[in-house]
C-alpha positions as CSV (number, residue, x, y, z in Angstrom):
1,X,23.4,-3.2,-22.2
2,X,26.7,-5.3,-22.7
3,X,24.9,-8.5,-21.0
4,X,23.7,-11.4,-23.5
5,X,20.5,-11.5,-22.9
6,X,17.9,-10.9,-19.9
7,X,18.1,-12.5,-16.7
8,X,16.8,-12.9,-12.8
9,X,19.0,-13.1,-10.6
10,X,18.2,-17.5,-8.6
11,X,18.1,-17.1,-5.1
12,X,20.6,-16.5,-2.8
13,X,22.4,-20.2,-1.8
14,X,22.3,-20.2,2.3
15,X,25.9,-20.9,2.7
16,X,26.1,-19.1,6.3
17,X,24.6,-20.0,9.7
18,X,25.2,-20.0,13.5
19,X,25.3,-16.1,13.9
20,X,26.4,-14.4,17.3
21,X,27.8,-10.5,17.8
22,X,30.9,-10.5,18.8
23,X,33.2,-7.7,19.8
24,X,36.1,-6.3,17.6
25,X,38.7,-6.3,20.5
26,X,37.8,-9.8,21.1
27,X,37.9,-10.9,17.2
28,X,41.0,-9.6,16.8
29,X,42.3,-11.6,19.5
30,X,40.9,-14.7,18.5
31,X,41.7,-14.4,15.0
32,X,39.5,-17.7,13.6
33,X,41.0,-18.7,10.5
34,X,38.0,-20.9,8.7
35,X,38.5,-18.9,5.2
36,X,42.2,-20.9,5.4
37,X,40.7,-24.0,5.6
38,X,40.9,-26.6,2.8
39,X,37.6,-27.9,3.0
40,X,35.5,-24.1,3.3
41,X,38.1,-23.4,-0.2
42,X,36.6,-26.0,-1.4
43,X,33.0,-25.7,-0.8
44,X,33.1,-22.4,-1.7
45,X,34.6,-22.9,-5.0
46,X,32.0,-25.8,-5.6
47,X,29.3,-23.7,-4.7
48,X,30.8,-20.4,-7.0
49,X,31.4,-23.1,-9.9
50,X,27.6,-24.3,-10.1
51,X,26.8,-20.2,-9.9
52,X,28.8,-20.0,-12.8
53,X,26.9,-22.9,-15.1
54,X,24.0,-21.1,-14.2
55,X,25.0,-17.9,-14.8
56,X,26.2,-19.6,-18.5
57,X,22.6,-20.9,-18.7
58,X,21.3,-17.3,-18.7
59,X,20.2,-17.4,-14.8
60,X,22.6,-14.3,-13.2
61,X,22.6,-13.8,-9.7
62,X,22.0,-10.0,-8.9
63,X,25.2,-9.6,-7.6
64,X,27.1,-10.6,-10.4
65,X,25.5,-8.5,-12.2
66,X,26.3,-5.5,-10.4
67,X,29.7,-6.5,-10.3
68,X,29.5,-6.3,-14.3
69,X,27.8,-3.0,-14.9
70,X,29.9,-0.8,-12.0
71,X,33.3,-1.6,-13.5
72,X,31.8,-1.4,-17.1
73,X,30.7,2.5,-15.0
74,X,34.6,2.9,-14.5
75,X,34.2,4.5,-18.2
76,X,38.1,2.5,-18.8
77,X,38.8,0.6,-21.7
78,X,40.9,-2.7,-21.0
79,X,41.3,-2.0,-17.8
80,X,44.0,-3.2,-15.3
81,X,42.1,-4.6,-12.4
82,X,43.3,-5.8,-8.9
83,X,40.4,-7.8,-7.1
84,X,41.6,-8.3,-3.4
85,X,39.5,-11.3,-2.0
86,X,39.7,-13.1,-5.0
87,X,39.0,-16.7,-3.2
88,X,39.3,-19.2,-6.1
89,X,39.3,-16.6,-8.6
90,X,35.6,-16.8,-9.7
91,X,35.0,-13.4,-10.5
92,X,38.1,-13.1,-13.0
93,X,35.5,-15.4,-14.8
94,X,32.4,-13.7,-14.1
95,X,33.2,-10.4,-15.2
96,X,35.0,-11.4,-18.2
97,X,31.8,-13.0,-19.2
98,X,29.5,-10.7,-18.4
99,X,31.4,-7.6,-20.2
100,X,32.4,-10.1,-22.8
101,X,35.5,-9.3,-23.0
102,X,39.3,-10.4,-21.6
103,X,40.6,-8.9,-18.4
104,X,43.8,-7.2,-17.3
105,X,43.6,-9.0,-13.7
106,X,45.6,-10.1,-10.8
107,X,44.0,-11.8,-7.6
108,X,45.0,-12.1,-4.3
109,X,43.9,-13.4,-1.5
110,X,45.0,-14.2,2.3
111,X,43.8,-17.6,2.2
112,X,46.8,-20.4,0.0
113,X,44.1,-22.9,-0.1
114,X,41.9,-20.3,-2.3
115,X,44.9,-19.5,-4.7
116,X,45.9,-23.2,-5.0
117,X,42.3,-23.5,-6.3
118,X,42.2,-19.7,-8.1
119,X,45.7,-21.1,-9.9
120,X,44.1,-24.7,-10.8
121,X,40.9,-22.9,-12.4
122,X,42.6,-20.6,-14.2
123,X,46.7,-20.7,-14.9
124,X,47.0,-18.1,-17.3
125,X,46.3,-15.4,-14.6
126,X,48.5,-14.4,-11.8
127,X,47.5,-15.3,-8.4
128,X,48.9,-14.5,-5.0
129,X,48.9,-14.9,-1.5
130,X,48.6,-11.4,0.7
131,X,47.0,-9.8,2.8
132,X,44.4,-6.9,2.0
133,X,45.9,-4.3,4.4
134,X,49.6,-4.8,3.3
135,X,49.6,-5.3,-0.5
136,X,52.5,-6.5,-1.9
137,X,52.1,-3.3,-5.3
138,X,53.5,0.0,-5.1
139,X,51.4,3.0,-5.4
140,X,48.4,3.6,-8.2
141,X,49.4,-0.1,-9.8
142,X,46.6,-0.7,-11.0
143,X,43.5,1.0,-12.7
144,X,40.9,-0.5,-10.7
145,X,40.8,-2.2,-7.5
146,X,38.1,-4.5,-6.8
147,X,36.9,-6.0,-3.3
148,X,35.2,-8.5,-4.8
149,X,32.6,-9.2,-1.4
150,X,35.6,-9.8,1.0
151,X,35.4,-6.3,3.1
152,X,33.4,-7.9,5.3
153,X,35.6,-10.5,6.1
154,X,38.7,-8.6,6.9
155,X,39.0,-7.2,10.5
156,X,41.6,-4.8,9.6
157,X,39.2,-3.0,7.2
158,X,40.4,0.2,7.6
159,X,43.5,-0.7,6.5
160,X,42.4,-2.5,3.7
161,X,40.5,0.4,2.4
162,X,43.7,2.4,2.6
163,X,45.3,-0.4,0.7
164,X,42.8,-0.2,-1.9
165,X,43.0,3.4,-2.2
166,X,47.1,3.1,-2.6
167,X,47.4,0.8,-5.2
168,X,44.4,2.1,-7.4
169,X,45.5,4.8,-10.2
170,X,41.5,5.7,-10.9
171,X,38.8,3.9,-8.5
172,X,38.2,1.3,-5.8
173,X,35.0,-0.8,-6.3
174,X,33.5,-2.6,-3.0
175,X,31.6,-4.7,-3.6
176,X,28.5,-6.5,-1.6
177,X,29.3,-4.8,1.6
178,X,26.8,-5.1,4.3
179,X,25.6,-1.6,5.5
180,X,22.8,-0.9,8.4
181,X,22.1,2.7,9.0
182,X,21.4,3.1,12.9
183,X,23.8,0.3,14.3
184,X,27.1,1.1,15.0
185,X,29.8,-1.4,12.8
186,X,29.1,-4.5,14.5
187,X,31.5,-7.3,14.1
188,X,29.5,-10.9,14.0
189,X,30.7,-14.7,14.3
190,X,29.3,-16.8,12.1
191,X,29.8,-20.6,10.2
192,X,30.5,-20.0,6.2
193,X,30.7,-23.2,4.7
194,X,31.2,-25.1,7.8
195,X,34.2,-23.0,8.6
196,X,34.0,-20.3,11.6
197,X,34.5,-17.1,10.8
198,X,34.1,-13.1,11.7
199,X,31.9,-10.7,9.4
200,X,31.6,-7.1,9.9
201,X,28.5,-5.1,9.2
202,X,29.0,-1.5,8.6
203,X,27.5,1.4,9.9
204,X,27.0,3.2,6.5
205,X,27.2,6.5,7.9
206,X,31.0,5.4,9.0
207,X,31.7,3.5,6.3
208,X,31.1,6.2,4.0
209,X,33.3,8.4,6.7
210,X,36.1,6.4,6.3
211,X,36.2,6.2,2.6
212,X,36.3,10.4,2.4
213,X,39.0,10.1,4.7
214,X,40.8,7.8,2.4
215,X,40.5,10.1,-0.1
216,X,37.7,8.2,-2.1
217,X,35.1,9.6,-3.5
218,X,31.5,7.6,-3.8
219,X,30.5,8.0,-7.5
220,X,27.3,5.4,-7.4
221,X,26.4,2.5,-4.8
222,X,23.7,0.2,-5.9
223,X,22.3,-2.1,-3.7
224,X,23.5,-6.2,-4.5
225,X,22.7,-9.5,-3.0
226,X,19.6,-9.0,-0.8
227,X,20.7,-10.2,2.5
228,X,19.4,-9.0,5.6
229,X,20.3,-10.0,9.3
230,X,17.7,-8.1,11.4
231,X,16.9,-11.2,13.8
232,X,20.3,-10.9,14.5
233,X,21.2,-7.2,14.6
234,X,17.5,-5.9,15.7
235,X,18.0,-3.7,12.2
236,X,17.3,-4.4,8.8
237,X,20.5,-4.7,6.9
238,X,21.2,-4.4,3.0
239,X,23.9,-4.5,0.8
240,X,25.9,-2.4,-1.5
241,X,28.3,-2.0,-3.9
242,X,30.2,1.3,-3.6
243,X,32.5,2.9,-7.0
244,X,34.5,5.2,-5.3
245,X,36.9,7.5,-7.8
246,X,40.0,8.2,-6.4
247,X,41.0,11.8,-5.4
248,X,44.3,13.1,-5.3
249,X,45.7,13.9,-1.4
């Protein structure tokens, strides 16, 4: 066990509210943009921050956790890790904390707010702006490419998976993605940190679809964050974190 000593995981902060279904066609379209907002970069990072002092305290939140132990599955020594999503860039210091050791990592992220912040917290590591389905790397970049809980925020998911797969030499990790089983992928509207926002839970069946297509392989998925929207999807929902090896084409 490569963590410092044993934890629980505090509960989960309530950061999200105001729920409604909402169609994919019609998200797309309306394209809200509350993850590019100042103040949501902001309150995010505050909130990660004060996870992070806890976390240092010896109080671990689950998810970070499984963060930790399926890259430390990877079986790589020092390796290069892309983490698409990277908000403010608190995970560069989570994991490095957690496996105890420096990382060979690169964020990005759609939002400039978030990587004015990620480049504030932590100037020796390169940030960047892009976009999860167009990635600004050439092919098999990187050893490990990390959606570090931002799948469900990015319409174009499909795309971003094929992204993923691209720029990753060994294995994609995604990680705290919402799965339901009967449910078709439903696309919901919701507040996150006072900001509005789209969040798409996935049908596991198709996620896991998709993924083969891509040429991915699921090595291990181990439940995360407990987080479960049946009042508002009339189906009780989980979440996972998926290591997927990459397979040649």
């Amino acid at each position: 066990m490569f963590f410092r000593r044993k934890q629980k995981s505090p509960p989960r902060q309530d950061v999200s509210s105001n729920y409604r279904v909402f169609g994919l066609e019609s998200a797309q379209a309306l394209n809200l943009a509350g993850w590019l907002d100042p103040e949501v970069a902001l309150k995010q990072d505050a909130a990660y921050q004060d996870l992070i002092k806890q976390m240092k305290a010896g109080n671990v939140r689950r998810d970070f956790q499984v963060a930790a132990k399926t890259l430390e599955a990877t079986g790589i020594q020092n390796p290069s890790v892309l983490e698409v999503g990277s908000g403010s860039g608190y995970y560069y210091e989570i994991l490095s904390y957690l496996l105890n050791r420096e990382l060979h990592y690169v964020g990005v992220d759609r939002s400039q707010s978030m990587i004015r912040l990620a480049k504030k917290n932590y100037p020796a590591k390169p940030f960047l702006a892009a976009d999860a389905a167009r990635l600004p790397f050439s092919d098999r970049s990187f050893d490990v490419v990390f959606n570090g809980v931002s799948l469900m925020h990015i319409l174009e998911y499909a795309e971003a998976i094929f992204e993923s797969r691209r720029t990753a030499r060994s294995f994609c990790i995604f990680h705290t993605v919402p799965v339901l089983q009967d449910r078709p992928t439903t696309v919901l509207q919701k507040s996150a940190y006072g900001g509005p926002v789209f969040e798409v839970i996935f049908n596991e069946g198709e996620l896991t679809a998709l993924l083969k297509a891509n040429h991915l392989r699921i090595r291990s998925s181990v439940e995360s964050i407990p987080y479960n929207l049946e009042k508002i999807v009339s189906e009780k929902t989980i979440t996972k974190t998926y290591l997927c090896e990459v397979l040649p084409k």
